[in-house]
C-alpha positions in Angstrom: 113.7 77.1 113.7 115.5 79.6 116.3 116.4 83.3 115.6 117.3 83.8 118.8 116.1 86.3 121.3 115.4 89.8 121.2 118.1 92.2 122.5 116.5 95.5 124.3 117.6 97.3 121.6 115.6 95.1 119.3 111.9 95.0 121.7 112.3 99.2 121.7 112.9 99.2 118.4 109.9 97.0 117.0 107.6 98.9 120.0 109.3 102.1 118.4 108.3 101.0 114.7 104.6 100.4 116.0 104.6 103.6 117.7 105.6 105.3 114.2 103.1 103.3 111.8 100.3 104.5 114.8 101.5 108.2 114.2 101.3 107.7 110.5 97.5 107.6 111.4 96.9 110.2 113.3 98.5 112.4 111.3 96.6 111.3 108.2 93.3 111.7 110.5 94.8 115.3 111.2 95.2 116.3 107.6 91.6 115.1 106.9 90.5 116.9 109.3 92.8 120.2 107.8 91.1 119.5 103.9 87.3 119.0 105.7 87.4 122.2 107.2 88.7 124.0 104.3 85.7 126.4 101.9 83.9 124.0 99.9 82.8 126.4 97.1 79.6 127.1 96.0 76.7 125.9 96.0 76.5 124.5 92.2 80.6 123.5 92.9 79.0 121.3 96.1 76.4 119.6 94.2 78.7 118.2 91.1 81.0 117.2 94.2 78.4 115.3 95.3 77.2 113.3 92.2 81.1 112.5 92.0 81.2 111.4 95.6 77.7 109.1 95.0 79.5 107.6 92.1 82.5 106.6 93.6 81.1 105.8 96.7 78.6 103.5 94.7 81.2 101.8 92.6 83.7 100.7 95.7 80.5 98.9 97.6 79.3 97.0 94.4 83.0 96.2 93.9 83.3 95.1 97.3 80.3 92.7 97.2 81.3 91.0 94.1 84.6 89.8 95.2 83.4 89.1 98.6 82.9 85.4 97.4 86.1 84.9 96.2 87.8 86.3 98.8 86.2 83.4 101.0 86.9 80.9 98.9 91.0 82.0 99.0 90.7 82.4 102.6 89.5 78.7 103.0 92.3 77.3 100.4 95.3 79.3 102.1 93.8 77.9 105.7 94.9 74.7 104.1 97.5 75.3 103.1 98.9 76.9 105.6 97.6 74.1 108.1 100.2 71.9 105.5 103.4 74.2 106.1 102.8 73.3 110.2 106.3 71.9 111.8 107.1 70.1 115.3 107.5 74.1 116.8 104.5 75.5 115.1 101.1 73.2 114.6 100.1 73.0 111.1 96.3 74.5 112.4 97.5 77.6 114.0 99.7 78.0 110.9 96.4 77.3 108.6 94.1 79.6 110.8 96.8 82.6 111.2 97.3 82.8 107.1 93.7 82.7 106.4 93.3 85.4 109.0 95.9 87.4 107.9 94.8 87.1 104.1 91.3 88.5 105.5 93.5 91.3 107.1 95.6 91.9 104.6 92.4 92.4 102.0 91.0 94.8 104.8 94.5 96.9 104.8 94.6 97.3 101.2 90.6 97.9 100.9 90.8 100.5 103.4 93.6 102.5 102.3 91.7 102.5 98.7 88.8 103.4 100.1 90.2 106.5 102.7 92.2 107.5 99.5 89.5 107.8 97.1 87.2 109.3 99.7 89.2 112.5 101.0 89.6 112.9 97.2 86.3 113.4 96.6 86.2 115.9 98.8 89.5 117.3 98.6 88.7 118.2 94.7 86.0 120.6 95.5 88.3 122.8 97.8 91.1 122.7 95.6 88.9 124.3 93.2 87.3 126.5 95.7 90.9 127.6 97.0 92.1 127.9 93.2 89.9 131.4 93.0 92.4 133.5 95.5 95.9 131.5 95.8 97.9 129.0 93.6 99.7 127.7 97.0 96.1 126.8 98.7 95.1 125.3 95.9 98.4 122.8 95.8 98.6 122.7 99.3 94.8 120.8 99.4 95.0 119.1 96.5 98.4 117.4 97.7 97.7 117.1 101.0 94.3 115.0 100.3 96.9 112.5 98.8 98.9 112.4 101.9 96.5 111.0 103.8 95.9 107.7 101.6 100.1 108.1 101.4 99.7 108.0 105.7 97.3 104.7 105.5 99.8 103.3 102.9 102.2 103.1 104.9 100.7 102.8 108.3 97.9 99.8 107.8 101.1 97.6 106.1 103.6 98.3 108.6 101.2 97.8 111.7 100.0 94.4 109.8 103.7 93.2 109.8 105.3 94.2 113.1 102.4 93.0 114.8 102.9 89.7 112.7 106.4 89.7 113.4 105.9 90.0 117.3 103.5 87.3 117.3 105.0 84.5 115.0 108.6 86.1 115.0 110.4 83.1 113.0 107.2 81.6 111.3 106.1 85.0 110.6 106.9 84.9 106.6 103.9 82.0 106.1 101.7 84.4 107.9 103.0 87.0 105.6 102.2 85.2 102.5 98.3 85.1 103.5 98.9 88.9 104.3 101.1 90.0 101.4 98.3 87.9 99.4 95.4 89.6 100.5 96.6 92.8 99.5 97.6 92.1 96.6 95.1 90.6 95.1 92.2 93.5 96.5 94.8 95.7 94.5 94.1 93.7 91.6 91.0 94.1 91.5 90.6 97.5 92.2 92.9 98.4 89.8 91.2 96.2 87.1 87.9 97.7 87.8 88.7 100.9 88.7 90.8 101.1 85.3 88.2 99.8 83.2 85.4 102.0 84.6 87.7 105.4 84.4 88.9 104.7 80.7 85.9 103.7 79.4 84.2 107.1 80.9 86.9 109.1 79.4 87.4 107.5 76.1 83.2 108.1 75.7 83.6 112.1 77.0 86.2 112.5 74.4 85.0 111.1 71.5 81.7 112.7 72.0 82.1 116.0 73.3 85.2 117.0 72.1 85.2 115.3 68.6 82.1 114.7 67.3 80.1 117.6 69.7 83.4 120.1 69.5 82.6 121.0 73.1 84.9 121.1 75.7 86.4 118.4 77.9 84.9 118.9 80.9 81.4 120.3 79.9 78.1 119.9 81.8 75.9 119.0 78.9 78.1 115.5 78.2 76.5 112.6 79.9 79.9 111.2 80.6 81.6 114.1 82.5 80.6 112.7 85.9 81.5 109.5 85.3 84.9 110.2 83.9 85.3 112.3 87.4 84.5 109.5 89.5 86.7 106.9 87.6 89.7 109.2 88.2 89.1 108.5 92.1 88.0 104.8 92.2 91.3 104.3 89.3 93.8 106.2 90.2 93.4 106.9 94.2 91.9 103.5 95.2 93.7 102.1 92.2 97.4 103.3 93.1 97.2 103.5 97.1 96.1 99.8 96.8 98.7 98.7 94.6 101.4 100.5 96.7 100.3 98.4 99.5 100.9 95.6 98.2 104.4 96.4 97.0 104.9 97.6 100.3 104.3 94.4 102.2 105.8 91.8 99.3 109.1 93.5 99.4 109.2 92.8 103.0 107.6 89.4 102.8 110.7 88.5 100.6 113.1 90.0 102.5 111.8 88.1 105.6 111.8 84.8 104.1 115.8 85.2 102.1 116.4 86.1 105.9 115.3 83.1 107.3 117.5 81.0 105.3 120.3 82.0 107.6 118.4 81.0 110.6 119.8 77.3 110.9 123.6 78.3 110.5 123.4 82.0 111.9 120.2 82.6 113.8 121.1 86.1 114.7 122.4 87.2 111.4 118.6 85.7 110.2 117.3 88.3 112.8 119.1 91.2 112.5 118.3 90.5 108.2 114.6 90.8 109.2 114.1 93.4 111.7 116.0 96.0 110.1 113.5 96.0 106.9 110.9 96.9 109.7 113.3 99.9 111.3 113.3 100.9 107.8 109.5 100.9 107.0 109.5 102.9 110.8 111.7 105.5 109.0 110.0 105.8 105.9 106.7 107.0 107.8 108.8 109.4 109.9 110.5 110.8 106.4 106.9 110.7 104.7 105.3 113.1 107.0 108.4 115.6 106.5 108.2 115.3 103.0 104.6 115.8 102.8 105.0 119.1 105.0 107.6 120.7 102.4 105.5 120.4 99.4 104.8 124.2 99.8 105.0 127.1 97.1 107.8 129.9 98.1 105.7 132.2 95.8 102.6 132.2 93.3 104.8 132.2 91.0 107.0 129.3 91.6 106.2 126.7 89.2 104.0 123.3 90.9 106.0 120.9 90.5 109.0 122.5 91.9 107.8 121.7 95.8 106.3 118.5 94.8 110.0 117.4 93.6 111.4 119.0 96.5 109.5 116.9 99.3 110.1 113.8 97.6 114.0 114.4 97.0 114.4 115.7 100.9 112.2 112.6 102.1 115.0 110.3 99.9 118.0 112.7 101.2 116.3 111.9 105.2 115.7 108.5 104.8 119.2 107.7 103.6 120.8 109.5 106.6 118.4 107.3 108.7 119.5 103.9 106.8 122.7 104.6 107.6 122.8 104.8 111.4 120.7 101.9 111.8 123.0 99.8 109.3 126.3 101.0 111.2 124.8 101.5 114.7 122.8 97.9 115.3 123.5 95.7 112.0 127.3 96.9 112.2 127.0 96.3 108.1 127.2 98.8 106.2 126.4 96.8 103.1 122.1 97.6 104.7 122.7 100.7 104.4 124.3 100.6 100.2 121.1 98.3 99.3 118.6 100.6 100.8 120.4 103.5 99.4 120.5 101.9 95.9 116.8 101.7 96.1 116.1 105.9 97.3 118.2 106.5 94.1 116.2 104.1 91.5 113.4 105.9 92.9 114.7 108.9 91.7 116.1 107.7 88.3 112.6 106.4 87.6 110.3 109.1 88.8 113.2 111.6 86.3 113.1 109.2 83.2 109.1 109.3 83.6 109.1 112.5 83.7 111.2 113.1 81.5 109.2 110.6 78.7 105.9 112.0 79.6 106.1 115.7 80.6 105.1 118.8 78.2 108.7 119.8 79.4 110.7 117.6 77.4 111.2 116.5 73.6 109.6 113.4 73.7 105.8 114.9 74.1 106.6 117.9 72.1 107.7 115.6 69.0 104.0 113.5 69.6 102.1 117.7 69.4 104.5 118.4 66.3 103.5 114.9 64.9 100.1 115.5 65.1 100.1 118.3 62.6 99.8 115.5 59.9 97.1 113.5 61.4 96.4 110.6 63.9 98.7 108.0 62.3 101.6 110.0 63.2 100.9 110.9 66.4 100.3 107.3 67.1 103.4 106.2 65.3 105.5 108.8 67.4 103.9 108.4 70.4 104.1 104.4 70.5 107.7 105.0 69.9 108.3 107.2 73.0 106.6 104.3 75.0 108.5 101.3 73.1 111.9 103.7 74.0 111.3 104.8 77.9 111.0 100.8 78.6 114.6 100.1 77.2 115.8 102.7 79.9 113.3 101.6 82.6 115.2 97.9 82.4 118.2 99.5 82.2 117.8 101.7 85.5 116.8 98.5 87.1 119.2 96.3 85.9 121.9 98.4 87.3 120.4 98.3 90.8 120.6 94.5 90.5 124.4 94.8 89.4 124.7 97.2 92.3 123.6 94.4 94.8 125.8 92.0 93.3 128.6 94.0 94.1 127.5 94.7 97.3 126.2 91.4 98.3 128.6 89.1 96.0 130.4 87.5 99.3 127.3 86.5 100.6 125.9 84.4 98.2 122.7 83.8 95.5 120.8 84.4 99.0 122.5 87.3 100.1 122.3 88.8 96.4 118.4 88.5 96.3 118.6 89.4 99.9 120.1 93.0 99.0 117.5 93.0 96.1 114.3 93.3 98.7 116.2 96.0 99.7 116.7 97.9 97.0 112.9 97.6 97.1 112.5 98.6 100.5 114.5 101.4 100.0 112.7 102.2 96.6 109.3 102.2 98.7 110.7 104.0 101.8 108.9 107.5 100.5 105.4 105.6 99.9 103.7 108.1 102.1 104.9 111.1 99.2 104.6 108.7 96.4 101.1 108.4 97.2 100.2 112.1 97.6 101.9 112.7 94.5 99.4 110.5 92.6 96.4 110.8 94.3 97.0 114.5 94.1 96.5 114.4 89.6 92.8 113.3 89.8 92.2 115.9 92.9 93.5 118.1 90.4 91.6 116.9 87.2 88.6 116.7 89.2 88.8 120.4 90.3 89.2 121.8 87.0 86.2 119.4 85.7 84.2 121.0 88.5 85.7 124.8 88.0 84.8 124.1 84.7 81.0 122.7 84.8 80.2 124.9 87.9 81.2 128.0 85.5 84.3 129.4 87.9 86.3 130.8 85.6 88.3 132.8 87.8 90.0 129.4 88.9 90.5 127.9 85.0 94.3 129.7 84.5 95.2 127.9 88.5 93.4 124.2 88.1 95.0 123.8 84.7 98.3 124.7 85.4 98.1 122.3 88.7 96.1 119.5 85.8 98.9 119.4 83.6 101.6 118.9 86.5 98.8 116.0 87.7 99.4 113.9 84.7 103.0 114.2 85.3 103.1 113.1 88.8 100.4 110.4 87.6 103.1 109.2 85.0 105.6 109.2 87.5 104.1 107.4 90.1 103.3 104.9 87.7 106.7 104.3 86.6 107.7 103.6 90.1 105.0 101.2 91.1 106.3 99.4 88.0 109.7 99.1 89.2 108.8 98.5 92.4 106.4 95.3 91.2 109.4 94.1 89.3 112.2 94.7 92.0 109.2 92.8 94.5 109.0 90.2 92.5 113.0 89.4 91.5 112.9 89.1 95.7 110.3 86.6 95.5 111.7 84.6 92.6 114.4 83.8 95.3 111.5 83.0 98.0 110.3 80.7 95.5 113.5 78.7 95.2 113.5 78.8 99.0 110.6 76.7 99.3 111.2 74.7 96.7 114.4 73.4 98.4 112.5 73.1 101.8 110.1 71.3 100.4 112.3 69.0 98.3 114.3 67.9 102.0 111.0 66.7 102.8 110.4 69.3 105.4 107.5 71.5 105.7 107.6 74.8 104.0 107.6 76.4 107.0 110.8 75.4 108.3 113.8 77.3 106.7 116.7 75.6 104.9 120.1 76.4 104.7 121.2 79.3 102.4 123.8 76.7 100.6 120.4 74.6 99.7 118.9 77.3 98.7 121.9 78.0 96.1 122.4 74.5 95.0 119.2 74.3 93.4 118.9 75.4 89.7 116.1 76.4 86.7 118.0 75.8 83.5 116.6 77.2 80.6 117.5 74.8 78.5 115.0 72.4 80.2 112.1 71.6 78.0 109.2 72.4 81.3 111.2 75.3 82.3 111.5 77.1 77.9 107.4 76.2 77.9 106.8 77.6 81.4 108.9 80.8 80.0 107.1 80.9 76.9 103.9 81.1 79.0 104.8 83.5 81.5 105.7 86.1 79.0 102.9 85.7 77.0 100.4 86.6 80.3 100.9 90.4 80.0 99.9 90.4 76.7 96.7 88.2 77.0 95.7 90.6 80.3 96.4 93.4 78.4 94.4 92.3 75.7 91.6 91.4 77.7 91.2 94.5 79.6 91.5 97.4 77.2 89.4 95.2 75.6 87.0 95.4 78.0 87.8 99.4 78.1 87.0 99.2 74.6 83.5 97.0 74.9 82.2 99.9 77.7 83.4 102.5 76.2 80.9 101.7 73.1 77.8 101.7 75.4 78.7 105.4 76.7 79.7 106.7 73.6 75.6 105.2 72.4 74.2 106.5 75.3 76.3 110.0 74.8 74.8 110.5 71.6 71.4 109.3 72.1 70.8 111.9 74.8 72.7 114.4 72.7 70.2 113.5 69.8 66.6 112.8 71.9 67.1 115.0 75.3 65.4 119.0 73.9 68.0 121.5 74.7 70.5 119.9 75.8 72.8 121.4 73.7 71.4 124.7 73.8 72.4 124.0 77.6 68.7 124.7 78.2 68.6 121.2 79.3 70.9 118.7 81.8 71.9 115.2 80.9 71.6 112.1 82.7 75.0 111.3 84.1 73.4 109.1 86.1 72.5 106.5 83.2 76.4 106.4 82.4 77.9 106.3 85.8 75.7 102.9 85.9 76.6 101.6 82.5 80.2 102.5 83.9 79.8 100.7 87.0 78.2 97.7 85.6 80.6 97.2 82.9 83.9 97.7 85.1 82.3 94.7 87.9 81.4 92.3 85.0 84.6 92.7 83.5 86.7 91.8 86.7 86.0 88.4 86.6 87.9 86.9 84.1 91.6 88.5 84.4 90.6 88.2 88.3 90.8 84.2 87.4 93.7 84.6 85.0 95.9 86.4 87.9 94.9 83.5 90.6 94.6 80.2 88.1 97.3 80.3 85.6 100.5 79.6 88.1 98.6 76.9 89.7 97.7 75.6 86.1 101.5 75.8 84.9 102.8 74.1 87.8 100.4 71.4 87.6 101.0 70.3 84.1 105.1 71.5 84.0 105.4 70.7 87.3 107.7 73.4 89.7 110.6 73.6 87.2 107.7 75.2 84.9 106.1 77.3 87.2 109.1 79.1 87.7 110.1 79.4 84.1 106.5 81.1 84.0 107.2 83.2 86.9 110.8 85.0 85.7 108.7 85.2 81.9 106.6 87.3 83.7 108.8 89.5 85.3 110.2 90.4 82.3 107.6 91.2 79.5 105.4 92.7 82.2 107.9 95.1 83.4 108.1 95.9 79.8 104.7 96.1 78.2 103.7 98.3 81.4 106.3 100.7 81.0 105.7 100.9 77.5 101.8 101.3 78.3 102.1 104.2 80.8 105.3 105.9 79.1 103.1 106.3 75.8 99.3 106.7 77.1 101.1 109.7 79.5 102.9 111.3 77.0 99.8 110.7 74.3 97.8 112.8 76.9 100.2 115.7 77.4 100.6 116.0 73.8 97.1 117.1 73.5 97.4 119.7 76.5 100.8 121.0 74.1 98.4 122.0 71.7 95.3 122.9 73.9 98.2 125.5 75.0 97.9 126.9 72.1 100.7 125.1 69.6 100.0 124.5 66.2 96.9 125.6 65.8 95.1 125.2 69.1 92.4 123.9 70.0 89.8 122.9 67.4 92.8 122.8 65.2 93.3 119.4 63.2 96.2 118.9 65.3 94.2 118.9 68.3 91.9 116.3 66.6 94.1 113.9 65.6 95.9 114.3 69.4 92.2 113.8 70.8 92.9 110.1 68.9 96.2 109.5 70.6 95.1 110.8 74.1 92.0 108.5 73.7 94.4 105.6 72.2 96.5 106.1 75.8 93.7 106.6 77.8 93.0 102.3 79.0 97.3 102.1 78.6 98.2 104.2 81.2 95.2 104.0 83.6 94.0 100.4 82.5 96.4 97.8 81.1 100.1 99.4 82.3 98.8 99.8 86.0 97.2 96.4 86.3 99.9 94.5 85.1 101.9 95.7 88.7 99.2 93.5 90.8 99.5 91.0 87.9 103.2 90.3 88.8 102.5 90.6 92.6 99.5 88.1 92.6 101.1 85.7 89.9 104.7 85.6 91.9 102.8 84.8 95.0 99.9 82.4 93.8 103.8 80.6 93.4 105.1 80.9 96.3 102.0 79.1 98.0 101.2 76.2 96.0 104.9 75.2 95.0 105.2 73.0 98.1 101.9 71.0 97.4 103.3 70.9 93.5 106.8 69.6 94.6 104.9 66.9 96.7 102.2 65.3 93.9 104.5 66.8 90.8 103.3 64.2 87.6 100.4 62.6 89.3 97.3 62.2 87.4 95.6 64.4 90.5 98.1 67.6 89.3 97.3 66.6 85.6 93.2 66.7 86.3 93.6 69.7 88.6 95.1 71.8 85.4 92.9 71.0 83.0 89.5 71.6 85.3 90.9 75.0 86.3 92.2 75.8 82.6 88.4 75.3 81.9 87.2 77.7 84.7 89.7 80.4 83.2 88.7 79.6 79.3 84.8 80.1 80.4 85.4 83.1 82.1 87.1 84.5 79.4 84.3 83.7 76.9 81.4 84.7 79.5 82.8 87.9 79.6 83.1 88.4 76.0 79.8 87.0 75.3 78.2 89.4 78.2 78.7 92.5 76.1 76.3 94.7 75.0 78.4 96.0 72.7 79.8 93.1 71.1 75.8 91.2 71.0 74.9 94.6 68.7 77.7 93.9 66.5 76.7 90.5 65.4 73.3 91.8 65.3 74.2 94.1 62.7 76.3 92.0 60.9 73.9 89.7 60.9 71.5 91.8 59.6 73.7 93.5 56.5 73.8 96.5 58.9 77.1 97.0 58.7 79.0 100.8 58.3 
C-alpha cells in the first residue's frame, strides 16, 4: 500500500503540527502554574479543599487499579489481532506489537488528561472562591482557566499520539490507530461510568437529606454527603468529560484516516493529502484554543458570565475557519476540506445554542418546568421529561443537516467521499476542544467554590459563586450536548470504516491493506435482511439496557448515603445544632466503593456485546447493531442531559426567588425533578457517548476475524460463553448491593413501608 512521498511542504507541516500539540502543553503547564499561585483562602476554605482533593485523588487510584486487569487482557487480544491484519509490506508482529502498544498509550492519554483535569480543579475551586470576595472577573478568570488546562492536554496528548503514529507507520498508521483510538475510549468509559455513578449518587443523597427531609441548605457542613458530592463533580464531570473528549478527538481522525486510505490503490496522493490535512487541522485547533481561552475575560463586573465564555468559543470557531480555508485552497487545492470542516465549527455552534437554549434559566423551556412545579412533583416531571423528549428531535435534526451538507459537498466523490467529508464535519466540530473543555470543567470549579464559600461561612463571595454556579450548569449542559453530537458524527465515520474492512477482508486480503473506494461502495447492509433487522433490533435496544443499569446503580448507592445521612443525623449529638461535624469520610467511601463495583458490568456490556452479535449474526448483524446504536443513543442521551439540565436549573428559578422561593412547595417538588435529572445528565446521557465510541470500534476490530470463521460452530460457542460472562456480571452486580440485600430482608421479614 503506497501514499507516496512526503512533499517539504508536507514534513514542515507534520513537524509544524508536533511543534503546536508540544505548545498546547506548555501553555497548559503555564496556566497551572497562573491558578497555583493564586490566594488560596482561608484557612477553614483550605481544609474542605483538602478533603475534596483526598477524595478525588482517592477515587481515580482505586479506579485505576481495578481496570488495570482488563486493560491487560485487551492489550494481549488487540496484539493478536493486530499481528492478523500483517501484509507482505508490514509483518503481522510489528503490526500486533504496535496496536497493543498504542492501546496502552492511548489508555495513558486519556487517563492522564482525566487526571490533570480533575486535579487543577481541585485546586482551582478554592481560589475561585477565594477570588469571588473582591472581583467577579478573577473569580471567572480562575475558575475557567483551571479548565483550559485539561482543554490544553485534550488536545495536546491526542494529537502528539497521532502525528507521531502517522510519522512512524504513515500508510498502516490507521491499525495502529484503532489500538489508540481504543484505548482512549474505553478509559473514557469507565471513567465516565464511575465517575457518574459516584457524583449522582452523592448528590441525589445531599438532596434528599438535607434539603428535603433536614430543610437545610444544599451545600451545608453538617450533611455527611457534602464532600462527597464535591469530589464526584471532579472525578464526573472533569475526568469524566476531558476523557470522553479525547476519545472523540482521536476516533474522528481514526475514521478519517482509514475512508482516506481507500484512495490509496487508485490515487495515492489524493489518499495522502485526505489524511494529513485532518492533522493540519487538529494543529490549528490548539493554536485557535489557546486564543479562545485568553478572551474569556469580563469587560466589566457587570457584564453578565456567560457573555465572555460565548465570546472565546465563537472567535475560536470564527479563527479556525479562516485557518481551514488556507490550508484547503493553499495545499489540498479543494475547497470542498474547507465546506466540511466549516460545516462542523457551525454544528458546534447550533448545538452548544439549542442546549442552551433547552437547559438555561434564560429561556422558556426551564421557566415552564419552575412554573410547573407550583402543582407538585408530577408536573414538574411531566414538563420537564418533555423538554428533554423535544431538544432530541432538534439535536437529530441539526445533525442530519450536516450529513445532507456533506452529501452535497461530497456527492461526486462517492459513498467514500460522503463519509469521508462526515469525519470532517467531526473534525471540524472538535477543532475548539481546548474551549469546549474549559467550558465544562469550569461548572464543577464553580459548584465546588460556592459549596466551599458556603461550608467555610464566606458569605461575602455567596452573590459572585452563585451567579458564576448557575452559568456552570449551562456550560455543563452545553458541553454535553456537543460530546453527544460529536460521538454520533464519530461514529457515522466509522460505520464507513467498518464497511471498509469488511470489503478488505472479504477480497481475502488482510485488513490492513486498503481496498478500492468502488469496493468499498459495492458492498451493501439491507435492512430487509433477517441478521441485519435482529442486529438493528439489538443495537438500539443497548442504550436503554446501559441506561438502565447505571442509574440503576446511581439509585442502589444513593440508598446507602441517604441511610448513612440519616443515621448520623439521628445518632452523632449536635450535629445539627452544628455543635458537632459529620463524617464525610464514611460516605466518600461508601461512594467510592459503590461507583468501582458498579463498573464492571456495563464495562463488559460496552466491550462483549458487538463481539457477541457478530458471532451469532455474523458481520451483516454486527453492523445492523452498530447503525441501531447510533441512533437510539444519540437520542436517549440528548434526551437524558436536555431534561436532567433543565430539571436542575428549574430549581435555581425558584431558589431565585420565583414562586415562593425557597422552602416553598415549589421548591420541594423541583428538589424531586433536580434529583430525578441528577444520574441523567451526569450518569446515563454522558456515558452513552463512550458507549457509541467503544461499541463502533469493538466492530471495527473483530469484523475481519468474523468475516473469516462467519457460521462456524467456533463463532457460535464464542457468543454464547461471552453472553454468559456479560449475563453474570450483570447479576453479580445486582446481587452485590447493599441496598437491594436490605430490601429482600425486609420483605422477607413483613418489614415492608
Amino acid at each position: 500500500m503506497d501514499i507516496g512521498q512526503f512533499t517539504a511542504f508536507e514534513t514542515i507541516a507534520l513537524w509544524g503540527t508536533l511543534g503546536t500539540a508540544v505548545i498546547g502543553i506548555i501553555y497548559g503547564l503555564m496556566l497551572r502554574k497562573e491558578i497555583l499561585d493564586k490566594d488560596p483562602g482561608t484557612e477553614k476554605m483550605q481544609q474542605i479543599a483538602g478533603q475534596i482533593q483526598e477524595g478525588a485523588s482517592a477515587y481515580l487510584n482505586r479506579q485505576f487499579k481495578t481496570i488495570i486487569g482488563l486493560v491487560v487482557v485487551l492489550f494481549i487480544a488487540l496484539t493478536i489481532t493486530g499481528w492478523m491484519a500483517g501484509t507482505e509490506e508490514v509483518s503481522g508482529a510489528m503490526l500486533g506489537l504496535g496496536r497493543g502498544i498504542a492501546f496502552l498509550l492511548g489508555c495513558f492519554a486519556s487517563g492522564l488528561t482525566g487526571f490533570v483535569g480533575m486535579n487543577l480543579a481541585v485546586r482551582g475551586n478554592v481560589r475561585c472562591a477565594a477570588a469571588a470576595r473582591t472581583s467577579v472577573g478573577e473569580a471567572l478568570a480562575v475558575a475557567f482557566r483551571s479548565g483550559a488546562v485539561a482543554g490544553m492536554f485534550t488536545v495536546a496528548m491526542g494529537l502528539i499520539g497521532a502525528t507521531i503514529i502517522f510519522m512512524v507507520f504513515k500508510a498502516h498508521a490507521t491499525e495502529i490507530l484503532l489500538g489508540f483510538g481504543f484505548g482512549g475510549s474505553l478509559l473514557a468509559l469507565f471513567m465516565r461510568v464511575g465517575g457518574g455513578i459516584y457524583t449522582k449518587a452523592a448528590d441525589v443523597g445531599a438532596d434528599l437529606v438535607g434539603k428535603v427531609e433536614a430543610g437545610i441548605p444544599e451545600d451545608d457542613p453538617r450533611n455527611a454527603a457534602v464532600i462527597a458530592d464535591n469530589v464526584g463533580d471532579n472525578v464526573g464531570d472533569c475526568a469524566g468529560m476531558a476523557a470522553d473528549i479525547f476519545e472523540s478527538y482521536e476516533v474522528t481522525l481514526v475514521a478519517s484516516m482509514i475512508l482516506a486510505l481507500a484512495h490509496a490503490p487508485t490515487d495515492p496522493d489524493l489518499a495522502r493529502i485526505w489524511i494529513i490535512f485532518p492533522l493540519i487541522v487538529r494543529g490549528i485547533g490548539v493554536i485557535t484554543s489557546i486564543i479562545g481561552t485568553n478572551i474569556v475575560k469580563l469587560r466589566n463586573e457587570q457584564e453578565h458570565p456567560m457573555a465572555p465564555i460565548t465570546r472565546g468559543f465563537v472567535w475560536s470557531a470564527l479563527l479556525s475557519a479562516f485557518g481551514f480555508f488556507f490550508v484547503a485552497w493553499l495545499y489540498a487545492g479543494d475547497l470542498k476540506l474547507f465546506w466540511a470542516t466549516f460545516a462542523g465549527l457551525v454544528l458546534a455552534i447550533g448545538i452548544y445554542k439549542l442546549t442552551e437554549y433547552y437547559t438555561s434559566n434564560q429561556y422558556p423551556p426551564v421557566q415552564e418546568i419552575a412554573a410547573a412545579s407550583q402543582t407538585g412533583s408530577a408536573t414538574n416531571l411531566l414538563a420537564g421529561f418533555g423538554v428533554g423528549l423535544e431538544g432530541t428531535v432538534w439535536a437529530l435534526l441539526a445533525i442530519c443537516a450536516c450529513l445532507f451538507f456533506s452529501i452535497l459537498v461530497f456527492g461526486g466523490e462517492g459513498a467514500i467521499g460522503i463519509l469521508y467529508g462526515v469525519s470532517l464535519v467531526g473534525l471540524g466540530m472538535l477543532t475548539t476542544t481546548g474551549v469546549v473543555i474549559s467550558m465544562d470543567t469550569y461548572g464543577p470549579v464553580a459548584d465546588n467554590a460556592q459549596g466551599i464559600c458556603e461550608m467555610a461561612d464566606v458569605p461575602e463571595a455567596m452573590p459572585v459563586v452563585e451567579v458564576l454556579d448557575a452559568v456552570g450548569n449551562t456550560t455543563k449542559a452545553a458541553t454535553k450536548g456537543l460530546a453527544i453530537a460529536s460521538a454520533v458524527i464519530a461514529a457515522i465515520a466509522l460505520f464507513g470504516s467498518f464497511v471498509s474492512k469488511v470489503a478488505a477482508a472479504q477480497m481475502g486480503g488482510a485488513a490492513g491493506e486498503a481496498v478500492s473506494a468502488s469496493a468499498v461502495e459495492s458492498l451493501m447492509i439491507p435492512v430487509n435482511d433477517p441478521h441485519v433487522f435482529i442486529g438493528l433490533l439489538i443495537g438500539g435496544a443497548m442504550p436503554f439496557l446501559f441506561s438502565s443499569m447505571t442509574i440503576r446503580a446511581v439509585g442502589r448507592a444513593a440508598f446507602q448515603i441517604i441511610n448513612e445521612v440519616r443515621r448520623q443525623f439521628r445518632e452523632i449529638p449536635g450535629l445539627m445544632e452544628g455543635k458537632a461535624m459529620p463524617e464525610s469520610a464514611k460516605v466518600v467511601d461508601i461512594c467510592t466503593a459503590s461507583a468501582i463495583r458498579e463498573l464492571v458490568a456495563p464495562g463488559l456490556l460496552a466491550v462483549l456485546s458487538p463481539i457477541i452479535v457478530g458471532a451469532w449474526f455474523g458481520w451483516l448483524g454486527l453492523g445492523g447493531f452498530l447503525a441501531g446504536i447510533i441512533v437510539t443513543g444519540q437520542l436517549m442521551a440528548v434526551l437524558l442531559c436536555d431534561a436532567g439540565g433543565a430539571w436542575d436549573n428549574a430549581k435555581k428559578v425558584i431558589e431565585d426567588g420565583a414562586y415562593g422561593g425557597k422552602g416553598s412547595d415549589a421548591h420541594a417538588a423541583a428538589v424531586v425533578g433536580d434529583t430525578v435529572g441528577d444520574p441523567f445528565k451526569d450518569t446515563a446521557g454522558p456515558a452513552l457517548n463512550p458507549l457509541i465510541k467503544v461499541m463502533n470500534l469493538v466492530g471495527l476490530l473483530v469484523v475481519p476475524i468474523i468475516v473469516r470463521y462467519e457460521g462456524t460452530p467456533g463463532m457460535w460457542i464464542t457468543g454464547i460463553l461471552l453472553a454468559a460472562v456479560v449475563g453474570v456480571a450483570m447479576v453479580k452486580a445486582k446481587s452485590a448491593s447493599g441496598a437491594e440485600v436490605e430490601v429482600h430482608e425486609r420483605v422477607g421479614s413483613g418489614d415492608v413501608v
